[in-house]
C-alpha positions as CSV (number, residue, x, y, z in Angstrom):
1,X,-17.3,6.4,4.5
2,X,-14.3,5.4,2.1
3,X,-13.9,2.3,0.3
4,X,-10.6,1.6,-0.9
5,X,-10.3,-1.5,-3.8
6,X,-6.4,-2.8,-4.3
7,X,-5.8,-4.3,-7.1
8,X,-1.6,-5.5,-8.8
9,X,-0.7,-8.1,-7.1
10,X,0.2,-11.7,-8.5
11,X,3.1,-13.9,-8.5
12,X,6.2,-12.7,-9.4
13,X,9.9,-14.1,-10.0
14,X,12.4,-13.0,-7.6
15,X,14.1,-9.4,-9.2
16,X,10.8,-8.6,-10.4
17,X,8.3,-5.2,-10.5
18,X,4.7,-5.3,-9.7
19,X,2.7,-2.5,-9.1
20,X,0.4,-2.3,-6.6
21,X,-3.6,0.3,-6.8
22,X,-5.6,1.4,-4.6
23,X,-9.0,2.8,-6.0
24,X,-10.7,5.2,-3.6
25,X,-14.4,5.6,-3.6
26,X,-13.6,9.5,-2.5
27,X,-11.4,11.7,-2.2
28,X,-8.3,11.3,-0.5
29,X,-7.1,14.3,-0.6
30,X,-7.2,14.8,3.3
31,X,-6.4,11.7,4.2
32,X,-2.9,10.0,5.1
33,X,-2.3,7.2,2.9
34,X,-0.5,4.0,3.6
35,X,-0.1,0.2,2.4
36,X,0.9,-2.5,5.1
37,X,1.2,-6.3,4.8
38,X,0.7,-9.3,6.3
39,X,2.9,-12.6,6.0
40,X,1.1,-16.0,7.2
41,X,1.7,-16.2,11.1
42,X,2.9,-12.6,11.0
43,X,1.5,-9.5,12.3
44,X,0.5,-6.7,9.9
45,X,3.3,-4.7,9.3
46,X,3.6,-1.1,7.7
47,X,5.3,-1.0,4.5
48,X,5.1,2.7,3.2
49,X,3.3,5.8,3.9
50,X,2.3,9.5,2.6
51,X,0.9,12.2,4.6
52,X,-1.9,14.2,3.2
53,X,0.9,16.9,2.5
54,X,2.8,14.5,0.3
55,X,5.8,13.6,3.1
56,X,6.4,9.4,2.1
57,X,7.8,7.2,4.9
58,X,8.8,3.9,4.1
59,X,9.8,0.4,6.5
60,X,13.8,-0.2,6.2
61,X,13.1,-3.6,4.9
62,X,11.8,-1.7,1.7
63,X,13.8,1.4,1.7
64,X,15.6,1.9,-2.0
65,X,12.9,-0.5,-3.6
66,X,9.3,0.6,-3.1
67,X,7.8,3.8,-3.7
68,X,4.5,5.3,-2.4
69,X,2.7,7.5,-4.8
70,X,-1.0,9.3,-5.3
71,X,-2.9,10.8,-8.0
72,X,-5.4,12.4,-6.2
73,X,-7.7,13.5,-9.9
74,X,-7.9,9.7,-10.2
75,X,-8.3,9.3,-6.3
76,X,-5.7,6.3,-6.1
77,X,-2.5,5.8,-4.7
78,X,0.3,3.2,-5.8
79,X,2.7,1.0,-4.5
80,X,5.9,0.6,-7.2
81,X,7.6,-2.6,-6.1
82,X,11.1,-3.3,-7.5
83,X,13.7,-5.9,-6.8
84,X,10.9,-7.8,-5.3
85,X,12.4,-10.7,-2.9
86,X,10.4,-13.9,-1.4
87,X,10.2,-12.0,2.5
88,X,8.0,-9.7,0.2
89,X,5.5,-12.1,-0.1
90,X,2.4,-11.1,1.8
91,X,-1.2,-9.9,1.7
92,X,-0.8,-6.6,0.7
93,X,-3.5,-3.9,2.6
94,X,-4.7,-0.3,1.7
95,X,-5.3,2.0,4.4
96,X,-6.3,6.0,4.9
97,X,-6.7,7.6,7.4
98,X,-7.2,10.8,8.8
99,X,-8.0,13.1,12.4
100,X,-11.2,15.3,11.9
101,X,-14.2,14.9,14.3
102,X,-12.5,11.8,15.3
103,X,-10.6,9.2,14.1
104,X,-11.3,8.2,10.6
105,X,-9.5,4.3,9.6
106,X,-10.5,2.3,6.6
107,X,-9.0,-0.4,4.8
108,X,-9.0,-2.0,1.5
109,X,-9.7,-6.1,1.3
110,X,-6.4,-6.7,0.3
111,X,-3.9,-8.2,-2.6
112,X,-1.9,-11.0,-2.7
113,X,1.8,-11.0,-3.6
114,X,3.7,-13.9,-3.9
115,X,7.4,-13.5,-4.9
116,X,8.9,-17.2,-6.0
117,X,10.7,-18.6,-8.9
């Protein structure tokens, strides 16, 4: 069992920087790594991801302005939001997973972001 603990989010003025944690109670150095997010009345979407072997992966809508990073001694991986817009505005959600004797799928309890001037 892994529990994940986000933290960074807040509001934010359109333009802005925030930058998302995610505190892992574990090692995730096996696991695949991601952050999604969820809008009001939207489904949860993915936003960016990193395989266990460091490969990053990231939603169009995000491309050139987020980036997806782990430091696996501290066990935590990070979301660096730039040019943050007001479509970014969304519960923000940890999530690792990973394909052993099974399928393993935890998620954090989530961060709020709200991007508005």
């Amino acid at each position: 069992q892994v529990q994940l603990v986000e933290s960074g989010g807040g509001l934010v003025q359109p333009g802005g920087s925030l930058r998302l944690s995610c505190a892992a109670s574990g090692s995730i150095s096996s696991f695949d790594m991601g952050w999604f997010r969820q809008a009001p009345g939207k489904q949860r979407e993915s936003v960016a991801t990193i395989t266990a072997g460091g490969r990053s992966d990231y939603a169009d809508s995000v491309k050139g302005r987020f980036t997806i990073s782990t430091d696996n001694a501290k066990n935590t991986v990070y979301l660096q939001m730039n040019s943050l817009k007001p479509e970014d505005t969304a519960v923000y959600y940890c999530n690792a997973h990973r394909l052993r004797w099974g399928l393993e799928n935890y998620w954090g309890q989530g961060t709020q972001v709200t991007v508005s001037s």
